[in-house]
N, C-alpha and C positions, 0 to 999 in steps of 0.2 A: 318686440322692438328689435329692430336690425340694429347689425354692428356697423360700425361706422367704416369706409371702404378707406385701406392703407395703400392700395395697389398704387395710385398714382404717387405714393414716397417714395416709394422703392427706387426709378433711376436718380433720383435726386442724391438719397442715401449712398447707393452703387457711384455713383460719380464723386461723390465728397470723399469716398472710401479711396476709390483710385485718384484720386488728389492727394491724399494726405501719403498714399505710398508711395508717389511721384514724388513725394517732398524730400519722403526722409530716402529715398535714393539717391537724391542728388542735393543735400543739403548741406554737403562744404563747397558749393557753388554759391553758397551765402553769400561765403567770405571772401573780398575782395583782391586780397592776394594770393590768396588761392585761385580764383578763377584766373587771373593774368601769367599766372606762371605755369597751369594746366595749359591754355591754351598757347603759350610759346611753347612748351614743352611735346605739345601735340604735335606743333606744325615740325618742329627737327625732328621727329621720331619719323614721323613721316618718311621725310626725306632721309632719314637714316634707312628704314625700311626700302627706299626705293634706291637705294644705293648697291644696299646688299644683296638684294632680291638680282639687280642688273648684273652685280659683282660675278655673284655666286653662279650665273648663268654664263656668262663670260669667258670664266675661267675654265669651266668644263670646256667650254666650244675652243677657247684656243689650246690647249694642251690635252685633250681626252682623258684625260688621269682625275679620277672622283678622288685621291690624294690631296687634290691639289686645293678641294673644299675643305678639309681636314686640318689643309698648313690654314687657309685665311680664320676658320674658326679659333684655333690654336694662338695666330699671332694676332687675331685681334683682341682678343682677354687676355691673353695668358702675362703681359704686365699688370692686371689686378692680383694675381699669385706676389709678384715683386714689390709694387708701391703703392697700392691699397692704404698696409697698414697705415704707413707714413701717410697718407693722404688723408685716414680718418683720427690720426693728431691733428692737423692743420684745421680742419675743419671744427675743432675742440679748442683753439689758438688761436684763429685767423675768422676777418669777416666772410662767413662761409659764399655770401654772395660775390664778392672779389674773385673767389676761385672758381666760382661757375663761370664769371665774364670772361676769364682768362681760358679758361676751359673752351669754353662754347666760341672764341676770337680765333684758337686754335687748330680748333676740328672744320671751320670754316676756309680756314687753310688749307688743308691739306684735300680738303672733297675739292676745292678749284685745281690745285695742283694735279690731280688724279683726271681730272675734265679735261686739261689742255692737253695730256698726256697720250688718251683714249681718241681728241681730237685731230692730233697731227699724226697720229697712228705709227707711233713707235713701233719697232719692231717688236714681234709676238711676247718673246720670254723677257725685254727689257721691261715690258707694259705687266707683263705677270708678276716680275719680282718686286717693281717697283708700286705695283698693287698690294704687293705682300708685304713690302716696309713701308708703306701707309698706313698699311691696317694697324701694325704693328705702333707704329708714334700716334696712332688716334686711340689704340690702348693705352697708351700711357697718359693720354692729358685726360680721361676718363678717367683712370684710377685716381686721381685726386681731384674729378670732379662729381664724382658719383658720391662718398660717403657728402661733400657737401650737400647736392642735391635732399638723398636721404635725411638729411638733419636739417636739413627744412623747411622737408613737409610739417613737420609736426609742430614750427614755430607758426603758422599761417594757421591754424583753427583750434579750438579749444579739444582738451582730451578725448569730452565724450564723443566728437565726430573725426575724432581719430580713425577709426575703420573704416569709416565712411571716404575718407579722403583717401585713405591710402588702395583702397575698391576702385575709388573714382580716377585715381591715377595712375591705375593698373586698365583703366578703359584706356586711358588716353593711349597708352604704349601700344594695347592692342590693335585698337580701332587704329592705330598709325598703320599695323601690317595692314589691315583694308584696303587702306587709302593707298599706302605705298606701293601695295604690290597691282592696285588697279591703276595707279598712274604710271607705274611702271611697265605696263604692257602696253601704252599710248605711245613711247617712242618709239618700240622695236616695230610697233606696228605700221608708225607713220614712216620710217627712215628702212629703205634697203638696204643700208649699209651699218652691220650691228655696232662698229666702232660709233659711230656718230650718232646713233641711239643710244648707247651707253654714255657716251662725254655727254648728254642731255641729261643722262639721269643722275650721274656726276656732279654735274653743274648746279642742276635743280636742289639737288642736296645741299651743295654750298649755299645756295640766298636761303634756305629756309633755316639757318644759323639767325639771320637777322633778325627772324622776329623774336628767337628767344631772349636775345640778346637786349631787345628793345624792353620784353616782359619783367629780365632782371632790373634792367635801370630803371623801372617804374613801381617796383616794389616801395611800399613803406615801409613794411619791418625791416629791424636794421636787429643785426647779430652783434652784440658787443659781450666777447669772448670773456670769461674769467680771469685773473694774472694766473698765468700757468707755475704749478708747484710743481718746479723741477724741470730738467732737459726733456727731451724727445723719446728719449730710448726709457726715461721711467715713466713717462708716462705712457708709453708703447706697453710695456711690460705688464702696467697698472690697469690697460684692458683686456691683454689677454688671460690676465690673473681673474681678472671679475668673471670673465667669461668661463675658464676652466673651473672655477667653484661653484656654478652655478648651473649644476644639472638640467634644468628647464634651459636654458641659452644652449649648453654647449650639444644637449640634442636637438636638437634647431638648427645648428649650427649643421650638425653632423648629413640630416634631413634634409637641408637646403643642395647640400653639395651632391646629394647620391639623387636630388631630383634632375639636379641638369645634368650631371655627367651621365645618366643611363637615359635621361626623361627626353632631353633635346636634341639627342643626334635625328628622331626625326624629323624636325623642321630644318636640321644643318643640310641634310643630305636628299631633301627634296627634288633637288634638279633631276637627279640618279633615276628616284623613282619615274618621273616625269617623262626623263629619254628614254631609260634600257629598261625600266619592266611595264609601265603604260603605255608609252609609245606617243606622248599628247604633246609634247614639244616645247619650246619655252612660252605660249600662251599657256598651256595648262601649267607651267610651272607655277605663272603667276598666279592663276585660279586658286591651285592649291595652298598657294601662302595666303590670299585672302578667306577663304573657306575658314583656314585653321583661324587666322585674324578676327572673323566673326564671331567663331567660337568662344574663343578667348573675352570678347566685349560681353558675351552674353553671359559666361561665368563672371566678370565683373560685376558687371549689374546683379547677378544674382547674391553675389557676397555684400555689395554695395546695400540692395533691401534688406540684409537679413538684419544689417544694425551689430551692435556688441551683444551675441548670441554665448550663450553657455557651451563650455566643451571644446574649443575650435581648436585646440588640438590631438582629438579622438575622431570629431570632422574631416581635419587635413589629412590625418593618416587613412583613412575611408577612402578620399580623394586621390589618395597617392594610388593604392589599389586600382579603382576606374582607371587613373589614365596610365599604369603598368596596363592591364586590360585590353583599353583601348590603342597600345603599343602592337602589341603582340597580334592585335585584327587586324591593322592595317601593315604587318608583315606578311598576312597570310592570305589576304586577300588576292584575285587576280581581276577585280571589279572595278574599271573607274569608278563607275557611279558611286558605287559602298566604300571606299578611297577617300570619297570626299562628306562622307556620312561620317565616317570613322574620325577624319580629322577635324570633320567639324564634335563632335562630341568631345573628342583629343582635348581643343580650344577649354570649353567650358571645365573638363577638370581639371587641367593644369592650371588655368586662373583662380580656378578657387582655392586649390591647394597654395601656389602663390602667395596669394594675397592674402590667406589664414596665418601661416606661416610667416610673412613678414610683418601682420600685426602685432601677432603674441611678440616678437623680438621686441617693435617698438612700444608693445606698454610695459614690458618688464623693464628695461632701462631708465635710466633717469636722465636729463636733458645735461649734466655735465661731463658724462658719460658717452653720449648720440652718436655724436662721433666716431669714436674708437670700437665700442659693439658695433654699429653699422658696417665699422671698413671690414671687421672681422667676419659679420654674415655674409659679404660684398664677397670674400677672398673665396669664401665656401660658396655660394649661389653660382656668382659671375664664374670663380675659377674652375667650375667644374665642367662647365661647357667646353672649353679650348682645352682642356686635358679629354673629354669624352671624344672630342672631333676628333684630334690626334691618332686616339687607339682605335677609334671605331673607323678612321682614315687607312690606317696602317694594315688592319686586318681585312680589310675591303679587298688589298690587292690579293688576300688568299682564300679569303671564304667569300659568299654570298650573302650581299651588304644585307637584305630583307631575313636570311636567317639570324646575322649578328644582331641586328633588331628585334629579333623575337625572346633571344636569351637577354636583351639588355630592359627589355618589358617584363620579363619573368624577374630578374634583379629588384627590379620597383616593386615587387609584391612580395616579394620576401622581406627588403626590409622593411617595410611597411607593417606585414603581419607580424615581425618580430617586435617591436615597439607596442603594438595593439595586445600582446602576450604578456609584454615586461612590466616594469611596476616605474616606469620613466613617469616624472614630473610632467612630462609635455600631454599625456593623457589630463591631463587631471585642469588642465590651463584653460 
């Protein structure tokens, strides 16, 4: 007697399989406020991306001084160093969505202001500085709109797709460099005259405020804070206390800040490589920030499948390793082609690392808490970047930026391997 033939289940089988992995990859697109506030948050990142991308090229072309990317990274974070904290009390006090609207009404301000600026073509150094005290006050309504942001994501879907959301809104950021640095090479291409391709990209950043803004005021969750016990400064106090007794957070903490200060100066200082050691111009600039952008989505996605996986912080430290690694090849490199091999790889471990690292923070804390933990990971994550521009800015004008890069990819692998050696809580997460 013959066996009965199974061959025609099989794509049926194979397609039910890639359905149900499609699902749970994108399955806080479930939830309703979650999808609306992913996708305003998409379209500003966007346009954030295509601001900076136009910025950061800009600035090089009017003053020749790679410094002068150094000061915009520097003064556009480096008010989450100052008012973070306070921002992630407020958001522990206050309707956290109120201070995203006032947030996101502000930074729409300031990208038109920047467009009309760019448009009538100010003189060179007024348009530079006055680009660099922009940055500077769009830092500051961030610091107290960021820990909002963060706290919540995690009121829009239930715990267990906590990682899942927070995977999925580490695409959107990414997939924003995609988008932003692809649209951002549409105006320098269409308009000869780069002032007036910049006031465009400028500009374009400004309307893309409004859809977020439309996604807040369509929210239905509502945030109705606790009666706060005590002033601001105790309960300031009250989380960095939580945080310093708590080994797992405060090396998290520690982790976050030594990825972006050593991990980011090369996406800061991309233009550099772009002109004076590729030679590919500000089209390849933009290449290269979308390249690493895709990167980045596709390590989303891959953190996104994996679900609440065991270990993920023995994982991230692994990750930190690759993308020290993958630091230090695309210092050494003299290959476009492998340039953009490298930072696509780049992409995928630093998202994963990312978004490992910023789950563990938010399942260890408690939601009356979110706040104040978040502004504190914020001050370490965010602050380390605009302190890394800084030095990795300043030493630029005495050594060779691609050598400082290589020792600052070596940094990521030491500490990395020192925590993989130690007997840290954060192994064990």
């Amino acid at each position: 007697m013959s066996k009965p033939l199974t061959a025609p289940e099989t794509p049926t089988v194979a397609v039910e399989e890639k359905r149900i992995t499609l699902a749970r990859v994108f399955h806080a697109f479930t939830y309703r406020d979650f999808r609306l506030l992913w996708f305003g948050a998409f379209t500003s990142s966007s346009g954030t991306w295509l601001q900076e991308t136009a910025l950061a090229w800009i600035l090089l072309q009017l003053t020749n001084d790679p410094s002068y990317l150094g000061y915009n990274g520097f003064l556009s974070t480096a008010p989450i160093l100052i008012f973070t904290l306070i921002g992630g009390v407020l958001a522990d006090r206050f309707d956290r969505r109120r201070i995203l609207l006032t947030s996101q009404w502000s930074q729409l301000t300031f990208a038109l202001t920047l467009a009309a600026l760019a448009y009538f073509k100010v003189p060179n150094m007024i348009l530079v500085w006055s680009a660099l005290t922009l940055a500077f006050m769009t830092g500051c309504v961030q610091a107290f709109g960021g820990p909002a942001y963060q706290s919540l994501i995690p009121m829009l879907v239930d715990k267990k797709d906590l990682q899942n959301a927070i995977a999925l809104n580490s695409i959107q950021f990414q997939l924003a460099r995609v988008v932003g640095g692809s649209i951002g090479n549409f105006p320098f291409a269409v308009f000869a005259d780069q002032m007036v391709a910049a006031s465009v990209s400028f500009g374009l950043n400004g309307l893309s405020f409004m859809v977020v803004i439309f996604a807040l005021m369509s929210l239905s969750v509502r945030h109705i804070p606790r009666p706060a016990a005590g002033g601001m400064r105790s309960q300031m106090r009250e989380g960095l206390d939580f945080v310093w007794h708590s080994e797992g957070l405060r090396s998290l903490t520690l982790l976050a800040f030594a990825s972006t200060f050593f991990g980011m100066q090369m996406m800061t200082f991309l233009p550099v490589f772009a002109r004076d050691v590729f030679h590919i111009g500000a089209k390849g600039n933009f290449r290269m920030v979308a390249v690493s952008g895709v990167g980045a989505v596709a390590g989303a996605l891959i953190t996104a499948g994996l679900g609440n996986i065991a270990n993920k912080g023995r994982k991230a430290l692994l990750m930190q390793v690759c993308f020290g690694a993958m630091i230090i090849a695309f210092s050494l490199t003299p290959l476009v082609w492998l340039a953009y091999v490298i930072l696509f790889l780049a992409g995928i471990f630093m998202m994963i690392l990312f978004a490992m690292i910023m789950s563990l923070v938010q399942l260890i804390v408690a939601d009356d808490m979110r706040g104040r933990v978040m502004s504190i990971y914020m001050v370490a994550f965010r602050g380390g970047m605009p302190l890394g521009s800084l030095v990795t800015g300043l030493l630029s004008k005495r050594f060779y930026l691609p050598h400082i890069m290589l020792v600052e990819g070596v940094a990521l692998i030491i500490i990395a391997s020192a925590f993989l050696l130690s007997r840290s809580e954060v192994k064990e997460h």
